[in-house]
N, CA, C and O atoms as CSV, one atom per row, in Angstrom:
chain,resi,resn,atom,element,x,y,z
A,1,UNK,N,N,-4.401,-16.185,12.219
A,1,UNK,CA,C,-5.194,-15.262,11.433
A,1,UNK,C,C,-6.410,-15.998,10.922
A,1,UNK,O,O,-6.114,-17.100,10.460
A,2,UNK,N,N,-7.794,-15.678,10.872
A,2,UNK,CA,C,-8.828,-15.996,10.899
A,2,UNK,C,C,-8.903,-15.476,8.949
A,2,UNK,O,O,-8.468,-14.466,8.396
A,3,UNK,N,N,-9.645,-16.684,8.386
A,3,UNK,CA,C,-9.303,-15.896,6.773
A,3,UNK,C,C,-10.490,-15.132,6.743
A,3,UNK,O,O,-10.576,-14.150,6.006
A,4,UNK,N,N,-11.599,-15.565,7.626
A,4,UNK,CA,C,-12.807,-14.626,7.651
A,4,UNK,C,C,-12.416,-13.311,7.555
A,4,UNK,O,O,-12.864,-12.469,6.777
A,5,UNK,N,N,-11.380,-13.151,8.555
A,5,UNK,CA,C,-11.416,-11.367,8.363
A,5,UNK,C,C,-10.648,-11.003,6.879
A,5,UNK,O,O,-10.925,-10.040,6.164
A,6,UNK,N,N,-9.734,-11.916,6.647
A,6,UNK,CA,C,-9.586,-11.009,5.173
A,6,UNK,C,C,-10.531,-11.086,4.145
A,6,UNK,O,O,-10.383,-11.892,3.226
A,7,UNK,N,N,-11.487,-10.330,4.209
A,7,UNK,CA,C,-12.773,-10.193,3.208
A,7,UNK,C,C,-12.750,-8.719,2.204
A,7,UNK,O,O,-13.710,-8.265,1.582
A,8,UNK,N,N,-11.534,-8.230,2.260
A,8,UNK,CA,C,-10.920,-7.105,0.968
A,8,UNK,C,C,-9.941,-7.206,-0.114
A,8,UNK,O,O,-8.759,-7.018,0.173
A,9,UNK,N,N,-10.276,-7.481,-1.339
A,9,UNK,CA,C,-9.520,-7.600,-2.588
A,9,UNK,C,C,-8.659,-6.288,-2.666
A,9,UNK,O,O,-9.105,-5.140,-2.652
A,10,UNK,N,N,-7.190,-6.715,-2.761
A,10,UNK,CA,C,-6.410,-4.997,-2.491
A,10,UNK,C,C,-5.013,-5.675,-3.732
A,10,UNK,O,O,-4.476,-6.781,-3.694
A,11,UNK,N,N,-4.860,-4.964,-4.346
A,11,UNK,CA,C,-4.129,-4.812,-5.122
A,11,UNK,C,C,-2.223,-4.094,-4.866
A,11,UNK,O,O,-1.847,-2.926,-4.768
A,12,UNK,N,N,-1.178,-5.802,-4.826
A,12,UNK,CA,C,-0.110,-5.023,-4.339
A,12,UNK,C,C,0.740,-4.103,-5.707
A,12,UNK,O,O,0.792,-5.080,-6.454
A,13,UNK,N,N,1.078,-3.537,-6.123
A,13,UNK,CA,C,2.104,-2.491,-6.798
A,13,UNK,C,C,3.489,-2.365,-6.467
A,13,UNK,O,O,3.777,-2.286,-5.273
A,14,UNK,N,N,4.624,-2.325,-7.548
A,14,UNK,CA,C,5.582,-2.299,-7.158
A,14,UNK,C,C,6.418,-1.049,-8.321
A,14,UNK,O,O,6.279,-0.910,-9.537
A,15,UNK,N,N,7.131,-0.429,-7.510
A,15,UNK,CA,C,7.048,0.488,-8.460
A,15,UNK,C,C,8.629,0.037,-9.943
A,15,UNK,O,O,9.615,-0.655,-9.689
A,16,UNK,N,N,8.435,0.460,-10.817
A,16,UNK,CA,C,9.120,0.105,-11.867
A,16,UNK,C,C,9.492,1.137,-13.032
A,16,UNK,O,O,8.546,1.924,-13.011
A,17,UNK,N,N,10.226,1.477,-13.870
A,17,UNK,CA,C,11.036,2.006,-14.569
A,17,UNK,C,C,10.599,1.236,-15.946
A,17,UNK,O,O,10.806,0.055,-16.221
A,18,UNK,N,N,9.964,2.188,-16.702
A,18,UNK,CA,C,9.468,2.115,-18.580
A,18,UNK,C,C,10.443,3.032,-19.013
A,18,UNK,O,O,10.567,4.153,-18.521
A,19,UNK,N,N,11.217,2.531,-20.025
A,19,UNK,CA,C,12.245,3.237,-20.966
A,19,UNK,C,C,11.378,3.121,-22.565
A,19,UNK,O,O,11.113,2.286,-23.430
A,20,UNK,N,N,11.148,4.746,-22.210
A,20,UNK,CA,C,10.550,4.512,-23.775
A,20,UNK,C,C,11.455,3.941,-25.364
A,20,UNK,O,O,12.597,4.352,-25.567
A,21,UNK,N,N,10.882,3.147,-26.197
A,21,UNK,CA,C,12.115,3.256,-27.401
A,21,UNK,C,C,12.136,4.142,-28.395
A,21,UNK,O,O,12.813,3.890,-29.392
A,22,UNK,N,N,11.631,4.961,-28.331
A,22,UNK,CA,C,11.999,5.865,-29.670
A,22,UNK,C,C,13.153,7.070,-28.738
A,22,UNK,O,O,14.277,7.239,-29.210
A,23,UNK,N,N,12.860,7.617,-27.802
A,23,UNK,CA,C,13.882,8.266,-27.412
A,23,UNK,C,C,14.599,7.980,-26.255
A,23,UNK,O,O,15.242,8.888,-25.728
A,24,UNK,N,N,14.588,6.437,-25.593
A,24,UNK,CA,C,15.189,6.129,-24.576
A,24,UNK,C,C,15.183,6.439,-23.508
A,24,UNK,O,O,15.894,5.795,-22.736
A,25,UNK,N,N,14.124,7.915,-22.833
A,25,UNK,CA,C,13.552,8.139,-21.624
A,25,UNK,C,C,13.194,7.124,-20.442
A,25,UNK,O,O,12.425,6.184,-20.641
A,26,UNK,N,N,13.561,7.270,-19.679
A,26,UNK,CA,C,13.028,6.417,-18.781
A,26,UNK,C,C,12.182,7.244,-17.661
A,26,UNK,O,O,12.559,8.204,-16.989
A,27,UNK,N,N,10.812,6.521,-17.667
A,27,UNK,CA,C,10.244,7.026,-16.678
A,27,UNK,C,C,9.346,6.176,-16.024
A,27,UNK,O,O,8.653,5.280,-16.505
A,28,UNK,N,N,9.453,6.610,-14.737
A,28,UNK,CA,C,9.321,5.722,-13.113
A,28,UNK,C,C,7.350,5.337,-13.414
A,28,UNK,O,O,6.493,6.061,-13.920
A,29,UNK,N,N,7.265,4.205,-12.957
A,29,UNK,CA,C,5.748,4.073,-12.891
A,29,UNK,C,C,5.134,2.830,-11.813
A,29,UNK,O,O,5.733,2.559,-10.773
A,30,UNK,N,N,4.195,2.315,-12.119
A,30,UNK,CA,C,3.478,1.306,-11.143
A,30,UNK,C,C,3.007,0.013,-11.938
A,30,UNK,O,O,2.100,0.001,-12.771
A,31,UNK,N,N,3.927,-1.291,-11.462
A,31,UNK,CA,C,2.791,-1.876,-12.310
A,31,UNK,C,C,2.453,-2.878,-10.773
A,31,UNK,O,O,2.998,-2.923,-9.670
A,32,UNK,N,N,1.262,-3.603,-11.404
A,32,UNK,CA,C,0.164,-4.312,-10.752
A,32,UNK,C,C,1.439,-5.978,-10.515
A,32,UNK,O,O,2.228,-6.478,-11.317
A,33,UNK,N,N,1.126,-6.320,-9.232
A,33,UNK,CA,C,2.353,-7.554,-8.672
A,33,UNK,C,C,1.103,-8.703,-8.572
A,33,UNK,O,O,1.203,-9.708,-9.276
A,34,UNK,N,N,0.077,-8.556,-7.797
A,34,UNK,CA,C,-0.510,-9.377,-7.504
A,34,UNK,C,C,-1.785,-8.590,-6.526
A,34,UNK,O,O,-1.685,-7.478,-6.010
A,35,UNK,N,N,-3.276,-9.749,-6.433
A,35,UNK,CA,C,-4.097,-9.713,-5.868
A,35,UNK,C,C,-3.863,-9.977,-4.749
A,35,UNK,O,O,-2.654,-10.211,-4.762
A,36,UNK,N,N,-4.301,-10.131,-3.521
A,36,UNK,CA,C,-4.681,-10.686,-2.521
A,36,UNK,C,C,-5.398,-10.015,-1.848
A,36,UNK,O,O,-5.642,-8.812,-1.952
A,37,UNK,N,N,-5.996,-11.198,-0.695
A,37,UNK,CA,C,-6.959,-10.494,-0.019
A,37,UNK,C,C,-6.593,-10.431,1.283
A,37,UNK,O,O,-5.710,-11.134,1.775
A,38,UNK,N,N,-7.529,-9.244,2.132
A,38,UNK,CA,C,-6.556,-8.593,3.036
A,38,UNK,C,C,-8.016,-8.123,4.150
A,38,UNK,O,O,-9.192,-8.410,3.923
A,39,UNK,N,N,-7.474,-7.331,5.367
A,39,UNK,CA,C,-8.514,-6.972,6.260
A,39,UNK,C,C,-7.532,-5.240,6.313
A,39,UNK,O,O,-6.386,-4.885,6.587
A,40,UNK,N,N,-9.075,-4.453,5.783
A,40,UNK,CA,C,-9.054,-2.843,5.916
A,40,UNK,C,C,-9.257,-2.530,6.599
A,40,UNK,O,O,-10.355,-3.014,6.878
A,41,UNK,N,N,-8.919,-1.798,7.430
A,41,UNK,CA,C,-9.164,-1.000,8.961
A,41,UNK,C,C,-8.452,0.111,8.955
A,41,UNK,O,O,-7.238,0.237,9.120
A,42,UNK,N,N,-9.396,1.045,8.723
A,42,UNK,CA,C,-9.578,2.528,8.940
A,42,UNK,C,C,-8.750,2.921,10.728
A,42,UNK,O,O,-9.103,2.420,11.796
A,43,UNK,N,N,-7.991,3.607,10.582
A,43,UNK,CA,C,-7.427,3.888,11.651
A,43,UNK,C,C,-8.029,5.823,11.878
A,43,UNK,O,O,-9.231,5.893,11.624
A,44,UNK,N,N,-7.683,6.611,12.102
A,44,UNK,CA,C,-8.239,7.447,11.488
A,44,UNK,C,C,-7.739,8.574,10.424
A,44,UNK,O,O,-7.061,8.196,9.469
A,45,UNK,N,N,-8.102,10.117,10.590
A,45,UNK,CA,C,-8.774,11.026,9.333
A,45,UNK,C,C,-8.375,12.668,9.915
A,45,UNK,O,O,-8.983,13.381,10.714
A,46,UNK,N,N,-7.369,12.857,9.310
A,46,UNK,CA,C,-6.984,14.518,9.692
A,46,UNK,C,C,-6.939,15.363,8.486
A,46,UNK,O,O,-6.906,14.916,7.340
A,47,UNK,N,N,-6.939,16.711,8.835
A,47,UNK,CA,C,-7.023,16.989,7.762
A,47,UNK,C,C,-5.772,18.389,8.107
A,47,UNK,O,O,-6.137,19.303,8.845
A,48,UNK,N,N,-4.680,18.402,7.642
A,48,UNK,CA,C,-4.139,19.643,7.766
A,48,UNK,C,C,-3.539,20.444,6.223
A,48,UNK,O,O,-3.561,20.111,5.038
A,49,UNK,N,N,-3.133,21.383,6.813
A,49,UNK,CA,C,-2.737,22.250,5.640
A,49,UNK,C,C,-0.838,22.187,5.905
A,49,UNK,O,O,-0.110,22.258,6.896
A,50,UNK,N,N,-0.604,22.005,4.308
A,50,UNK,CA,C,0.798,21.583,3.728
A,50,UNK,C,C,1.080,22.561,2.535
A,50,UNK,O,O,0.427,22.576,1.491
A,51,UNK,N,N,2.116,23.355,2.824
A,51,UNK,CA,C,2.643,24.220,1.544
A,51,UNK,C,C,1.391,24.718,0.880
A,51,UNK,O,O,1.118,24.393,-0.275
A,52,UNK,N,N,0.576,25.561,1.656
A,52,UNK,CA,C,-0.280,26.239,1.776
A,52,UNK,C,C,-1.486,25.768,0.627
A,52,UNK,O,O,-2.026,26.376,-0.297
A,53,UNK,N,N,-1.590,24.717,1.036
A,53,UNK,CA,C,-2.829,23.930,0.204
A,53,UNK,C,C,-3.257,22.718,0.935
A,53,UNK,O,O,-2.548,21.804,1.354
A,54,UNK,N,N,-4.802,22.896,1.035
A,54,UNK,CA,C,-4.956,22.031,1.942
A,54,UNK,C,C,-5.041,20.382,1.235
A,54,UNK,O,O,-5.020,20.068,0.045
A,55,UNK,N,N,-5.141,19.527,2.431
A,55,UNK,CA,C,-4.901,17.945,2.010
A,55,UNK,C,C,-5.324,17.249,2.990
A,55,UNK,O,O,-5.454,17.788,4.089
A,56,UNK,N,N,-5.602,16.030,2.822
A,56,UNK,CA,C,-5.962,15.068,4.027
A,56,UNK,C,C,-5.235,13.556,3.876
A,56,UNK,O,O,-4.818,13.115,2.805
A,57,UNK,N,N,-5.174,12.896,5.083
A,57,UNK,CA,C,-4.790,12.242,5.199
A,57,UNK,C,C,-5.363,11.066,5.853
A,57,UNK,O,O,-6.031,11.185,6.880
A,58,UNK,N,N,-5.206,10.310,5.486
A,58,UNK,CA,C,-6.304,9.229,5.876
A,58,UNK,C,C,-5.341,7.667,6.485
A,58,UNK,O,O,-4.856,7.112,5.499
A,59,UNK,N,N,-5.121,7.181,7.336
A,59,UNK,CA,C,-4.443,6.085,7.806
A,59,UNK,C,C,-5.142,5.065,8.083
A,59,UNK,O,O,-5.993,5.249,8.953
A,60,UNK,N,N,-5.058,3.830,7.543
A,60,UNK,CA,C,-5.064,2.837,7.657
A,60,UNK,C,C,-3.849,1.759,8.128
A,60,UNK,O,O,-2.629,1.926,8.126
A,61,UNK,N,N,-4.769,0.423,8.588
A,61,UNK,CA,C,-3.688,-0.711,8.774
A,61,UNK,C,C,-4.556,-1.743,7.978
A,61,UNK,O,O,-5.746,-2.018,8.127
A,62,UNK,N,N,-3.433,-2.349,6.892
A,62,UNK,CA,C,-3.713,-3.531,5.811
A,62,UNK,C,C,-3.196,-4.551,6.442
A,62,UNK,O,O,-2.021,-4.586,6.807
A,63,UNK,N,N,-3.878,-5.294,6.589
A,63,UNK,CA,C,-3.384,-7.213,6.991
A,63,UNK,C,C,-3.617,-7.950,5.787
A,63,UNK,O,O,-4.640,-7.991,5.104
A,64,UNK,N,N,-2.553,-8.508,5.633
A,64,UNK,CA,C,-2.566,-9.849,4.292
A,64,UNK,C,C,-1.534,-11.028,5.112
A,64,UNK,O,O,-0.798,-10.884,6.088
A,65,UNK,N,N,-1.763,-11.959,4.454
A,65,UNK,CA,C,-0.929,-12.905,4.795
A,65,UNK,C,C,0.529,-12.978,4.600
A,65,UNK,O,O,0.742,-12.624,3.441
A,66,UNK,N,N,1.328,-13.192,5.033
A,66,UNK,CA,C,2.467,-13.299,5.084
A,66,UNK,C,C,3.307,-13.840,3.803
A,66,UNK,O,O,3.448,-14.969,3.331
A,67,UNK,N,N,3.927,-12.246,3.348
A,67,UNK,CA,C,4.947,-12.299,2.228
A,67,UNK,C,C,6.112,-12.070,1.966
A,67,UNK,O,O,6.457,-11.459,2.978
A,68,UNK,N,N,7.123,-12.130,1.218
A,68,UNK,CA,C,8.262,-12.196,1.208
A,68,UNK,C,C,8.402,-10.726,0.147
A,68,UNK,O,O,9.342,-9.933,0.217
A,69,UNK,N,N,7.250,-10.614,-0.796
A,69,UNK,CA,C,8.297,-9.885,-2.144
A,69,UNK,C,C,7.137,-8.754,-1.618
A,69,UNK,O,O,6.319,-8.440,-2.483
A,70,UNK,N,N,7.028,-8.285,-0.644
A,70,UNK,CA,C,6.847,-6.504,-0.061
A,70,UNK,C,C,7.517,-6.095,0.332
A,70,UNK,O,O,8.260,-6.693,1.110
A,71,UNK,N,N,7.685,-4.595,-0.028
A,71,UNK,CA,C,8.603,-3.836,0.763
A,71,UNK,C,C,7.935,-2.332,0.836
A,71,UNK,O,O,7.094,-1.871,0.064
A,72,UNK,N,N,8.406,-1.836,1.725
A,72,UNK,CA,C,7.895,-0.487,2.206
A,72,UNK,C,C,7.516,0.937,0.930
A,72,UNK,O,O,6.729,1.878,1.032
A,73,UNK,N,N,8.701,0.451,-0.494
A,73,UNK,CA,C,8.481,1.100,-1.846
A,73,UNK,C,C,7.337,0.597,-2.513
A,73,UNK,O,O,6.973,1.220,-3.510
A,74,UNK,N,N,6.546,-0.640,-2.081
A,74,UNK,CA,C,5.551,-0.689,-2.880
A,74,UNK,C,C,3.955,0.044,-2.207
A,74,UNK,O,O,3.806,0.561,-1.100
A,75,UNK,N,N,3.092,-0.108,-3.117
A,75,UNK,CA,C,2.143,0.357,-2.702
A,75,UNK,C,C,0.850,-0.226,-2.697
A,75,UNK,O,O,0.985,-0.945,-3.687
A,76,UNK,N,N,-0.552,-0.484,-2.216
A,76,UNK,CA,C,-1.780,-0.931,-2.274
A,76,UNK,C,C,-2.750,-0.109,-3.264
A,76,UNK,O,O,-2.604,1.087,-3.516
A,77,UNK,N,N,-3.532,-0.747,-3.667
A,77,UNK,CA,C,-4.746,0.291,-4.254
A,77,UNK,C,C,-5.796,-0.839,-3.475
A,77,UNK,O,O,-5.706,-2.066,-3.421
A,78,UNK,N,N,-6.577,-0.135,-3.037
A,78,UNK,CA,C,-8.058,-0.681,-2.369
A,78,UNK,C,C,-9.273,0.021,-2.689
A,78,UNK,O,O,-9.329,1.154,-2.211
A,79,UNK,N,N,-10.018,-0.262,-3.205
A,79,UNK,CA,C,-11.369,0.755,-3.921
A,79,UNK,C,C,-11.201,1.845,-4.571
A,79,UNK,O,O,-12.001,2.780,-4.559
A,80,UNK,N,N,-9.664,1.795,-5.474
A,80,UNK,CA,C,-9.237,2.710,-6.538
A,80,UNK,C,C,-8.586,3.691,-5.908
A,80,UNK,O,O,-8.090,4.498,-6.695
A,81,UNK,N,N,-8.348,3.990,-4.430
A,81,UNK,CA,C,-7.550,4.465,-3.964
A,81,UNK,C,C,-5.799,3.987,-3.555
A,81,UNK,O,O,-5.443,2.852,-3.237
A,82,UNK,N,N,-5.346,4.608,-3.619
A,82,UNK,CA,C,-3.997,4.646,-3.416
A,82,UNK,C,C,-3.583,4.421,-1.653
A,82,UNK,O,O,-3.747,5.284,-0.791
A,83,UNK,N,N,-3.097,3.225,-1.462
A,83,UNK,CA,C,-2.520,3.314,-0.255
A,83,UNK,C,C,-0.908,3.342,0.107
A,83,UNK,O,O,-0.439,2.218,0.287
A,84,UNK,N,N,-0.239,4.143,0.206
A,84,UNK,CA,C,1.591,4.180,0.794
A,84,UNK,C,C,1.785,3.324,1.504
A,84,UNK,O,O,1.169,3.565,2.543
A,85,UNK,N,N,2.510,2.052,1.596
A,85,UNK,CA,C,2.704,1.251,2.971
A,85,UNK,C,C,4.033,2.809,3.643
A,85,UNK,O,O,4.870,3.591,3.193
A,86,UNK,N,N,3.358,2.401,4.977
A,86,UNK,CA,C,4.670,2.900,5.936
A,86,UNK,C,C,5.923,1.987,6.441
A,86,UNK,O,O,7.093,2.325,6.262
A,87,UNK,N,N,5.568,0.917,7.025
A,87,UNK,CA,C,6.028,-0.385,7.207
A,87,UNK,C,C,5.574,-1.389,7.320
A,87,UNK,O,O,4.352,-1.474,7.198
A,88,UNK,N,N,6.306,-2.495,7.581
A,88,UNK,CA,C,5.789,-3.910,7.215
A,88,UNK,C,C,6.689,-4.565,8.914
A,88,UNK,O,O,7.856,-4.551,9.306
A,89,UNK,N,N,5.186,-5.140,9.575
A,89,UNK,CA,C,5.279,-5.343,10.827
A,89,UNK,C,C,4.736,-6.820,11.019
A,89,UNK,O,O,3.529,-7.064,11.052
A,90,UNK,N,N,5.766,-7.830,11.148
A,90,UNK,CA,C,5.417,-9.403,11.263
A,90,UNK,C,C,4.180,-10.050,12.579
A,90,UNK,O,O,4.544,-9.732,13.711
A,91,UNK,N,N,3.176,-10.667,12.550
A,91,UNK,CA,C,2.879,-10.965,13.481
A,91,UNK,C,C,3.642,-11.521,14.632
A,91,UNK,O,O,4.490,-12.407,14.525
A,92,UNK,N,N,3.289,-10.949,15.723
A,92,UNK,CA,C,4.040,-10.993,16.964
A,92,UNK,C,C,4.284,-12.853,17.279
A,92,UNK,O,O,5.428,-13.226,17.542
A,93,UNK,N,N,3.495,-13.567,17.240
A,93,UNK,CA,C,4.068,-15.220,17.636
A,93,UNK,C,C,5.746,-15.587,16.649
A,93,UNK,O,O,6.945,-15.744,16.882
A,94,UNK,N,N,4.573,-15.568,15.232
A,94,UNK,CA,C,5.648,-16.726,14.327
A,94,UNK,C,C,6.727,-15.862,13.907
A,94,UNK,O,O,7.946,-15.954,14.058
A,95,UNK,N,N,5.779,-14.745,13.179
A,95,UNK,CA,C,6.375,-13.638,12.614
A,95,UNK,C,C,6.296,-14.448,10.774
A,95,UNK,O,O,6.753,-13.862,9.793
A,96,UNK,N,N,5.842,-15.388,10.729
A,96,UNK,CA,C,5.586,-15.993,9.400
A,96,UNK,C,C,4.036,-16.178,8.883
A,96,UNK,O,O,3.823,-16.530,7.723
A,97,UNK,N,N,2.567,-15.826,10.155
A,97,UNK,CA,C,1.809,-16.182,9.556
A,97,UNK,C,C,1.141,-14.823,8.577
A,97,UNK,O,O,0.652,-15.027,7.466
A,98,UNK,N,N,1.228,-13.363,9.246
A,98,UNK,CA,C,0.616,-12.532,8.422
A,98,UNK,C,C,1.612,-11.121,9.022
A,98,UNK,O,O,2.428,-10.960,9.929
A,99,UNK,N,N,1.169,-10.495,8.230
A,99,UNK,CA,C,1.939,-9.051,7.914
A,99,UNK,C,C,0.910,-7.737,8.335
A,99,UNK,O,O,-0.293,-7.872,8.114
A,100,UNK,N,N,1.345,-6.656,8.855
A,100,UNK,CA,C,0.273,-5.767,9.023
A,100,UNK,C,C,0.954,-4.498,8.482
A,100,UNK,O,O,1.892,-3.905,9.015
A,101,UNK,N,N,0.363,-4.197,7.396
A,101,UNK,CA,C,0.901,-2.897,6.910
A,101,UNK,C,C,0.319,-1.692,7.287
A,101,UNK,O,O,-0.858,-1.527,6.968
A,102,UNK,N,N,0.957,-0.722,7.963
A,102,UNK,CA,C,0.630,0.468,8.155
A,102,UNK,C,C,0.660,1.330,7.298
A,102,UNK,O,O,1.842,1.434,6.971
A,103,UNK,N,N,-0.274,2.395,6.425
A,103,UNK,CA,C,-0.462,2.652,5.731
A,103,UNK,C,C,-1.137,4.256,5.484
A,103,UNK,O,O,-1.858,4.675,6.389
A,104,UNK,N,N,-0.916,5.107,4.322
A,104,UNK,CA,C,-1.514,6.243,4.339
A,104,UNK,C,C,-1.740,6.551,3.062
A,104,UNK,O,O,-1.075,6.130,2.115
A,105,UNK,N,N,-3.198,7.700,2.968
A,105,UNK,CA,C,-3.635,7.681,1.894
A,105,UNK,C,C,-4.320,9.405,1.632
A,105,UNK,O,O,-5.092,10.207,2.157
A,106,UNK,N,N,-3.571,9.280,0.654
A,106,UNK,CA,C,-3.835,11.078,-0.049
A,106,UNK,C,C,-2.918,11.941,0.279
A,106,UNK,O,O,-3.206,13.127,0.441
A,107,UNK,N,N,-1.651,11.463,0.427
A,107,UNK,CA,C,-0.380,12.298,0.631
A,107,UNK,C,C,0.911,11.246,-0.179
A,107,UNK,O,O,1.385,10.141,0.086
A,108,UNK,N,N,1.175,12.435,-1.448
A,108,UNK,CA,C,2.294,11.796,-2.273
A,108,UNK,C,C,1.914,10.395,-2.745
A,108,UNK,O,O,2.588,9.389,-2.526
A,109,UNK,N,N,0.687,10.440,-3.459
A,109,UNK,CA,C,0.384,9.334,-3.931
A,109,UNK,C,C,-0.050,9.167,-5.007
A,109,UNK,O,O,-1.110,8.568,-5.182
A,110,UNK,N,N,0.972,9.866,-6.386
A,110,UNK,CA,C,1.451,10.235,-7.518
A,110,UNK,C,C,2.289,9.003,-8.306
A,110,UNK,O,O,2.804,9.211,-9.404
């Protein structure tokens, strides 16, 4: 992996559980894991209609270097957008030097 190409600051998320204390609620949220930098590539851009409201969907593939504490529940933000990993796919030689996350954006990303 060439570090030239990772020239995008992307933000990983993992999702996590706040129990409020005054009434002990717990509710599901996002906090921030770590920076790194990564290569964005726009895959492409559809746009269909879902439970009769329209939406789009936008796919990408995220490359970062090769990590241990991702998993398919966490998520990216890249230019304040929200990215879903789909999966987490090892480079084909080592399978240790970088990671390519497949990814989607503007569907269930609440």
């Amino acid at each position: 992996m060439q570090a030239g190409k990772l020239r995008h600051r992307v933000m990983i998320q993992t999702p996590v559980n706040i129990q409020d204390p005054a009434t002990g609620a717990v509710t599901p949220s996002w906090q921030d894991t770590t920076s790194v930098w990564a290569e964005v590539y726009f895959l492409s851009a559809r746009e269909f209609i879902a439970a009769q409201a329209g939406q789009s969907e936008v796919t990408a593939r995220i490359t970062i270097r090769y990590r241990t504490d991702i998993s398919a529940k966490c998520r990216i933000i890249f230019r304040g957008k929200i990215f879903n990993i789909e999966g987490i796919l090892p480079d084909p030689i080592s399978g240790l030097e970088y990671i390519t996350l497949p990814c989607s954006q503007g569907v269930n990303d609440g």
